[in-house]
N, C-alpha and C positions, 0 to 999 in steps of 0.2 A: 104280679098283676092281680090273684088273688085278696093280696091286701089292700092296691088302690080301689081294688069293684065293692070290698066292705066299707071303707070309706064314703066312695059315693053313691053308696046304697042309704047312707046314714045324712048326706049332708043334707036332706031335704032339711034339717031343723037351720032355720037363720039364726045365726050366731051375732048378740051383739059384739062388737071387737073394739075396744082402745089403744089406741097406735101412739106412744109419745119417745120420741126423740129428742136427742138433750145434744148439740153438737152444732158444727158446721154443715153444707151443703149436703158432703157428703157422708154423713150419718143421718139427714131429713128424707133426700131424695129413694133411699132402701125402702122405706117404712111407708111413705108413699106410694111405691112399685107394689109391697108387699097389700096396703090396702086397694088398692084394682084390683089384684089378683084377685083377694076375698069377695070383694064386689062382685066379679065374675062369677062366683061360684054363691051366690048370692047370699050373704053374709054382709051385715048393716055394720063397714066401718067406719069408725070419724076419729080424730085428732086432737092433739096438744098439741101445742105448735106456736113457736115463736112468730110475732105477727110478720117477722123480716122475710120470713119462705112461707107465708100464707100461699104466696102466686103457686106453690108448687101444689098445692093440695086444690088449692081452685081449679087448676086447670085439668086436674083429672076428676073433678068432681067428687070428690071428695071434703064431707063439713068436718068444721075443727073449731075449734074452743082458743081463743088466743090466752098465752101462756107471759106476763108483762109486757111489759109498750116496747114499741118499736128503740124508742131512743135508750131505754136502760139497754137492749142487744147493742149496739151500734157503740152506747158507751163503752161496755166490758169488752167489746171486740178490739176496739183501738187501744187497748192498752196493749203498749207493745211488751211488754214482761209475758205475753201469754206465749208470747214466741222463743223464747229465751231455750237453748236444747236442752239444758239442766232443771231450770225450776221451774219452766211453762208448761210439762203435764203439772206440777202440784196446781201451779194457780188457776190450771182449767177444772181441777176438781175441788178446789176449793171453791170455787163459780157455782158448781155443780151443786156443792152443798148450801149456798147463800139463795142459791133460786129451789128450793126446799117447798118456801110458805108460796110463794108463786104457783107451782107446778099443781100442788092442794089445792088452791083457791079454783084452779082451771080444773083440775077432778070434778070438786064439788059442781060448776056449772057445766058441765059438758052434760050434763042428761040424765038419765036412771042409771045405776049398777052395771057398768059390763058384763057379760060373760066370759069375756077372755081381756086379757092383756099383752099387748105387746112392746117392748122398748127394745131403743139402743140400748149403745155399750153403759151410758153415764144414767139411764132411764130411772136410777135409783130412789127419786122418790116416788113416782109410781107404780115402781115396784115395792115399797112399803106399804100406799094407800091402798093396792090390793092385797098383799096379803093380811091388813086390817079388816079388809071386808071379805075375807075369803074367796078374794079370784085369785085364777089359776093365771100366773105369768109365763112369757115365753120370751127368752133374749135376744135380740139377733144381734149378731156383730159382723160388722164387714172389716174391721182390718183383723190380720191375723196376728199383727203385735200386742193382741188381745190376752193371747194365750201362754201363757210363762211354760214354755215348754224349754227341758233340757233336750229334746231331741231335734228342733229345728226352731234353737234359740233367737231370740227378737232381737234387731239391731236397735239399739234403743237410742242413739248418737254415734255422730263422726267420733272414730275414736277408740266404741265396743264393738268392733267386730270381732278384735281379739277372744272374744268369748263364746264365738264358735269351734275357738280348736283348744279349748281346755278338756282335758279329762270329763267324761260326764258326773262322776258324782261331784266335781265342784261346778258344773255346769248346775245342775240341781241345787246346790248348796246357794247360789247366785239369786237362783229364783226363789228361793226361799227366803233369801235378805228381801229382796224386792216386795215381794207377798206382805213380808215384817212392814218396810218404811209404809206401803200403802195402807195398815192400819196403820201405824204411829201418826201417818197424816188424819185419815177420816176418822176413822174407829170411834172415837170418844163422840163426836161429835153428831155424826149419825147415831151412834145408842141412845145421845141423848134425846133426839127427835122419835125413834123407835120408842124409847119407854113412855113421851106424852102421849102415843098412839094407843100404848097397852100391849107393845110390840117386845118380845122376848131381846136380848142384845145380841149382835152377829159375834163371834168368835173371829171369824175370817171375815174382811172386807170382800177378796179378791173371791171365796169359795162359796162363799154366802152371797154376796153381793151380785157382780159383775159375773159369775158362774151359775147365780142361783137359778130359780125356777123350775116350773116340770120339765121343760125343754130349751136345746139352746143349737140356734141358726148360724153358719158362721158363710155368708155370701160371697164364695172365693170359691172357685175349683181346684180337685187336688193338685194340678201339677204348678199352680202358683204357692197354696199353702198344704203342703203333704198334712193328711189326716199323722195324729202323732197319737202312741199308746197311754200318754196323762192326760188324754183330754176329758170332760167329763163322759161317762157313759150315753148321757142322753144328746148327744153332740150331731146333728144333720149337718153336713156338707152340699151345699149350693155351691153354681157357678158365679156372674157377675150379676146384680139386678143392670141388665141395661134395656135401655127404652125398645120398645119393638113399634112398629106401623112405620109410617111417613111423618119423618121428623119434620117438626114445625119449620115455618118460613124464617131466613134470616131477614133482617131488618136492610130496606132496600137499599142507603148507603156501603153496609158490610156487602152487600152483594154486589153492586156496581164492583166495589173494591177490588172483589175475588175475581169478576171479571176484566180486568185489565192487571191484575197480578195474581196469577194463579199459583198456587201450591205454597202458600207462606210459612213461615214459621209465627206456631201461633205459642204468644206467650199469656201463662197466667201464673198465681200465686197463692190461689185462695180464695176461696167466695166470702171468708170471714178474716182476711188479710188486709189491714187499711194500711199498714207497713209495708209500705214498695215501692219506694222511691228510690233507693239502692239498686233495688230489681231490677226497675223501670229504668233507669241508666246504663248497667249489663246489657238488657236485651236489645235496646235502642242501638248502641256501638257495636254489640256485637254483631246483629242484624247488617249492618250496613259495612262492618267490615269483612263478614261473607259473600257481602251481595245479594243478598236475598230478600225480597218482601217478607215484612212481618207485622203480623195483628196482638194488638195488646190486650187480653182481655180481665177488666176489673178497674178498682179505683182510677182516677186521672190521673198519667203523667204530667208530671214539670216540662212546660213550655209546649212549643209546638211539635209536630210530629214531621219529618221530611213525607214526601209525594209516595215513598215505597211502606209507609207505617201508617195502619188506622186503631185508632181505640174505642173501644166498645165498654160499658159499662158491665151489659149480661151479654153473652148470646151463648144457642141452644149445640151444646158441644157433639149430639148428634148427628146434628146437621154442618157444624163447623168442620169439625177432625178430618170429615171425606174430603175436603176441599183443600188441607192443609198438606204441607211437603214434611211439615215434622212438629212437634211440642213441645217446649220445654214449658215446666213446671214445680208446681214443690212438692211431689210427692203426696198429692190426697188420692184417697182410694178409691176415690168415685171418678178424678182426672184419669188416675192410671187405667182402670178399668176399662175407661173409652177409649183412651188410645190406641190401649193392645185391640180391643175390637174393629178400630179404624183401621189397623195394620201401620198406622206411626212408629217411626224411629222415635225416643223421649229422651231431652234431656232432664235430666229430673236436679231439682236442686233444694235438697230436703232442709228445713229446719228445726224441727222440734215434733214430739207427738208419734204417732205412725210412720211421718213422713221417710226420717233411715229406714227403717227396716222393709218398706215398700218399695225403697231406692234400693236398697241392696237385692234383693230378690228382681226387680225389672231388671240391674248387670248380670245376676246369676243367668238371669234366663237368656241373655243375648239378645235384649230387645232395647238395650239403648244405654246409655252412659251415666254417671254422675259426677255435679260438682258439689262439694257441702258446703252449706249458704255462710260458715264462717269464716272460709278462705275464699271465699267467692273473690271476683275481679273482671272488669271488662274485657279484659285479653286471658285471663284463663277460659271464660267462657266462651270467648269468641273459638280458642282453641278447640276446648271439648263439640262447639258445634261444627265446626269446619271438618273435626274426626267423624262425629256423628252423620252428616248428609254424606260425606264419602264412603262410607261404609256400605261396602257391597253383601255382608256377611250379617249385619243387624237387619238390613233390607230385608235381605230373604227370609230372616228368623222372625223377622214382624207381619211378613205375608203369610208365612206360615200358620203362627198361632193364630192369627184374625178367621182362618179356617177350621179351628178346631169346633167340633160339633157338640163341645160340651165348656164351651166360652159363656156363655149365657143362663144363667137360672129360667127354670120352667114354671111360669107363673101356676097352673093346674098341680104342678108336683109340688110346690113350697105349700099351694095353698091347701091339698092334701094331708100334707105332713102336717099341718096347725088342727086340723080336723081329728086328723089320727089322737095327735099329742092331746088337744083336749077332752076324746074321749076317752082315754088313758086317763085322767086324771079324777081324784075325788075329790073338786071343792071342798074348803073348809068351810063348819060355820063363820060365821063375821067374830072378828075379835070388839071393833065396834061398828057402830055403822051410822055413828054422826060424833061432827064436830072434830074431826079427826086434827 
């Protein structure tokens, strides 16, 4: 207590703060949570931000700088190779490094010099253009597949689980290949952008990069991702960012819906999934070979929907989960997140990215099942859900967690901790400070 009353003995000064996100829904919707909180403690944040989840930073009042046009996201997102379990993280970081001049161009117009910075996991040019100009960054990550840890090794596909029960020094040896491919992929490429900056070259992509900065946030409580002893030293552990007040209104046809069919299985895939019509066939047969009402939620199914199925293009998963009997999903961390808050059973059906190693941790913890989206099938799934609503033992393990008192990150404590970190820190001068 002593150190949070230094803190806010100290915040009287408003910090200007840059919040940018490189990702899906759920790597935008954190960074978001995390600018309110600031806001709160009154600290002037605003955004980079793909104009696709502007709605999310409008609706909490929060300004932001759009980061390329709507239809360049919308193009890169339907490539279905981003989903592929093998090479869709490369081709999401190679994404990552093509929107480079974009991310700068949105720097440059967002306004004067921050004072601080903030990014996701992929925030990587951001974090260059500050530390060109000598601001002090801070990482957050919300999934824990983040962290190449040999002690509560990442599932990184159907397939590597086996690499939870090796020996640890080849457990370490593993992530140390890993470390390796993710420079042989970036490395060159990003030094080359670093050096037009006046920027020294990273040695490590993964140590430098995606670890770097004065501090680093990872939005998951311990008993989903155990704190591990490689993690960096300056490592804060947070619970989930989930919304807090009175979740917004559903839209009045999904609510008639809920009302004459109550407790559905709600299906989704992805806020940045246009790939789902495979899905969208699964959950359709599998749904009605349960017997169960179920809501689609995301891109339009093929054809019509029978009288116990409605499709929703968005709706607000706070508000939706309390009204649902179950989820099935593909494993993003901002889906999983709400569920277990909602006390849902999940079936989660991962395919590429975070999504294994979030599916495998949701079975660890006895809060609902997996199928992986390669062997998928309309009668395996229909299987795994018919186990799943039956289960009197995931029930209870899902009411249980949705009660833990440390389920939820503390907007005043996160926003504390950024306060601390940056007075901790000593700004560099500007390496430059035009034309970057």
């Amino acid at each position: 207590m002593l150190r949070e009353s230094k803190a806010l003995s100290q915040s009287s000064t408003s910090l200007s703060i840059l919040l940018a996100p490189f990702g899906s829904e759920g790597d935008v919707y954190p960074l978001v949570w995390a600018a309110k909180a600031l806001a709160a403690r009154g600290h002037r944040p605003r955004m980079l931000l793909s104009p696709h989840y502007s709605r999310l930073a409008e609706a909490a009042g929060v300004p932001w700088t759009p980061v390329g046009r709507e239809e360049d996201f919308e193009a890169m997102v339907r490539d279905v190779g981003f989903w592929h379990p093998l090479s869709g993280p490369a081709r999401v970081m190679q994404a990552m490094v093509d929107t480079f001049p974009e991310f700068l161009r949105a720097w440059h117009a967002s306004g004067p010099r921050p004072d601080l910075v903030v990014i996701s996991s992929l925030g990587l040019a951001v974090a260059c253009a500050a530390e060109a100009e000598g601001v002090p960054r801070l990482t957050i990550h919300m999934q824990p597949a983040v962290f190449l840890s040999s002690g509560d090794c990442p599932v990184f596909a159907h397939g590597t689980r086996w690499l939870v029960r090796l020996p640890s020094p080849l457990k370490r040896l593993t992530m140390h290949v890993i470390s390796s491919l993710l420079d042989r992929l970036l490395r060159r490429r990003l030094n080359t952008m670093r050096a037009s900056m006046h920027l020294p070259p990273w040695r490590s992509v993964y140590s430098q990069g995606l670890m770097g900065g004065q501090g680093i946030g990872l939005m998951a409580p311990s008993w989903f991702a155990p704190a591990q002893p490689g993690w960096p030293p300056s490592t804060r552990q947070f619970g989930f960012p989930l919304p807090d007040g009175t979740p917004p209104d559903l839209n009045p046809a999904l609510e008639d819906f809920l009302n004459k069919h109550p407790s559905p299985v709600v299906w989704t895939h992805g806020s940045a999934n246009f790939d789902t019509s495979r899905y969208w066939g699964w959950a359709i047969r599998a749904s009605l070979d349960a017997g169960v009402p179920f809501v689609l939620v995301g891109p339009s199914p093929p054809g019509e929907l029978p009288p116990s199925g409605f499709h929703t293009r968005h709706a607000p998963f706070d508000a939706l989960f309390p009204r649902a009997g179950a989820v099935a999903h593909h494993g993003g961390i901002g889906t999983t997140a709400k569920a277990i808050a909602a006390g849902l059973p999940q079936l989660v059906i991962p395919r590429a990215h975070d999504q294994p190693d979030n599916a495998s941790r949701v079975e660890r913890l006895g809060l609902g099942l997996q199928v992986p989206y390669p062997f998928g099938s309309a009668s395996r799934t229909f299987r795994a859900l018919r186990q799943l609503l039956a289960s009197a033992d995931i029930q209870k393990k899902c009411s249980q967690t949705r009660n833990r008192p440390d389920i939820a990150a503390d907007p005043a404590t996160f926003a504390v901790w950024v306060e601390e970190t940056f007075m901790g820190t000593n700004p560099a001068e500007p390496v430059l400070r035009a034309g970057l």
